[in-house]
Every structure is written in C-alpha cells, then in structure tokens.
C-alpha positions in Angstrom: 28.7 14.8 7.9 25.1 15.3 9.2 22.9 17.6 6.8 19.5 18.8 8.9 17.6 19.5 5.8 16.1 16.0 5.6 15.1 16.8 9.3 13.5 20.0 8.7 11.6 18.9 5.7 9.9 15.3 7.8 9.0 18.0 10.6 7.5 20.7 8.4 5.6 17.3 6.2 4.4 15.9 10.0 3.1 19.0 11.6 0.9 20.2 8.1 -0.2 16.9 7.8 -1.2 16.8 11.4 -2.6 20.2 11.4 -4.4 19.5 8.6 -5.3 16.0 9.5 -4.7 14.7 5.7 -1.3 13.4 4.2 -1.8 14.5 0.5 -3.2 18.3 2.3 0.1 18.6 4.1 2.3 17.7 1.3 0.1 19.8 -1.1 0.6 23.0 1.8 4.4 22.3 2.1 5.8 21.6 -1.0 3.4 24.6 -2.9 4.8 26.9 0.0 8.5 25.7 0.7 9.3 23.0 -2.3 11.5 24.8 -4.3 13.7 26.0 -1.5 13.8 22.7 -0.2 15.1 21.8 -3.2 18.0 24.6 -4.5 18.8 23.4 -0.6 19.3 19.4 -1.0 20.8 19.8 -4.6 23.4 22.7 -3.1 23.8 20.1 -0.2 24.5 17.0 -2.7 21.0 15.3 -1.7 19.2 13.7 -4.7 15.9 14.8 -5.1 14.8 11.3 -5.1 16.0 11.0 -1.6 14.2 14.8 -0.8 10.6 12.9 -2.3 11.6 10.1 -0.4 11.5 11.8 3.5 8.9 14.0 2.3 6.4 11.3 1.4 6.9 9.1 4.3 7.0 12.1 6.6 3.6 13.5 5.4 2.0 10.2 6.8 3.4 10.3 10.1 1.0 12.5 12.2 -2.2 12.7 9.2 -3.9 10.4 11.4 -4.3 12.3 14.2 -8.5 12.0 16.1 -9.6 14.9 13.9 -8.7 12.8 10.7 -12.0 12.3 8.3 -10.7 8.7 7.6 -10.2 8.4 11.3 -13.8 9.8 12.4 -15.4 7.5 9.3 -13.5 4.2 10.5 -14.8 4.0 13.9 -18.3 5.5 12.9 -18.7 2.4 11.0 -17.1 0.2 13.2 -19.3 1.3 16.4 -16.6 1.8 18.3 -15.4 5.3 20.5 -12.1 6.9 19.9 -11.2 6.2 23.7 -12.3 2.0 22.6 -9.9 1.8 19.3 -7.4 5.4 19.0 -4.7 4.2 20.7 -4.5 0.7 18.2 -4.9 2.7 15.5 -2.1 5.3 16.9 -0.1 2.4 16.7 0.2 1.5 13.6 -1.1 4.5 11.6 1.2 7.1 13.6 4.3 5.1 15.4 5.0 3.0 12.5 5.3 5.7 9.9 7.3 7.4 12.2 9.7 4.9 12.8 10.2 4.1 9.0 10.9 7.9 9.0 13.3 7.7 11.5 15.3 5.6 9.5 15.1 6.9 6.1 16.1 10.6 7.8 19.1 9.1 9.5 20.1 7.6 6.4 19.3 10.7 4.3 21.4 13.4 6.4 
C-alpha cells in the first residue's frame, strides 16, 4: 500500500531548503513548523521515525544548492569562474544526485 507522507515531507524539505538556499535552514524551518505532525502522522501510518529522519535528511539537500546558495556564490568566487562557466556541473551532482538517492529512499519508504 502506497503512504504519501514520505512524499509530502521530501517536497516540503526541498522547496524550504531551496527557498532558503541552505539544507540545515530548511530542515530547521520544516521540522520547527510541521515536525510533530509529521510525526503523530508516520507513527499512525506504521512508518518508523528512523525512516521519517531518513527522507527528511536526504530531501533537505536536494534543491539547497540552488545559484543563490552562499556555498554556491563562495565556490565559484574563488574558483574565477561564472555561474553560466561551472552551474550546470555543479547542478549535477549537488542537485540531481541528491535527488535521485531521494527517489529511491521515498519509493521504498511509502
């Protein structure tokens, strides 16, 4: 049976970490805001809290490297290089991969 909690929660992690353009900010936003309902809602659901942690931490460093993302701004400033030079490598493996490894670890959560 396919519970949508885990889904909600990696979509609310992703867009306040990409709003906020930091990983630990989005987590700190969503879990201070929504945790405990997120969490009366996977126990009623039979979801381990483990598992909750689990899909909340990779989800909150999907989209924190978005172009506005102080790490992001620092790296190329001291690499010389232009966001249109190096973004879309660093999209790569910052953003896509994190996603993917969500993917996965939501599919096998609901």
């Amino acid at each position: 049976m396919f519970c949508p909690l885990p889904v909600s929660l990696a979509l609310s992690m992703n867009v306040l970490a990409g709003i906020t353009g930091s990983a630990s900010g989005g987590m700190s936003i969503a879990l201070a805001t929504m945790g405990d309902d997120y969490l009366a809602r996977g126990l009623a659901a039979g979801i381990a809290p483990e598992v909750m942690h689990r899909v909340a931490s990779i989800a909150s460093g999907g989209l924190d490297a978005l172009p506005q993302n102080g790490a992001v701004v620092t790296l190329l400033s001291v690499c010389r290089l232009t966001h249109r030079q190096a973004y879309a490598d660093i999209f790569m493996v910052a953003c896509v991969g994190p996603l993917l490894a969500l993917v996965v670890v939501v599919m096998v959560a609901a």
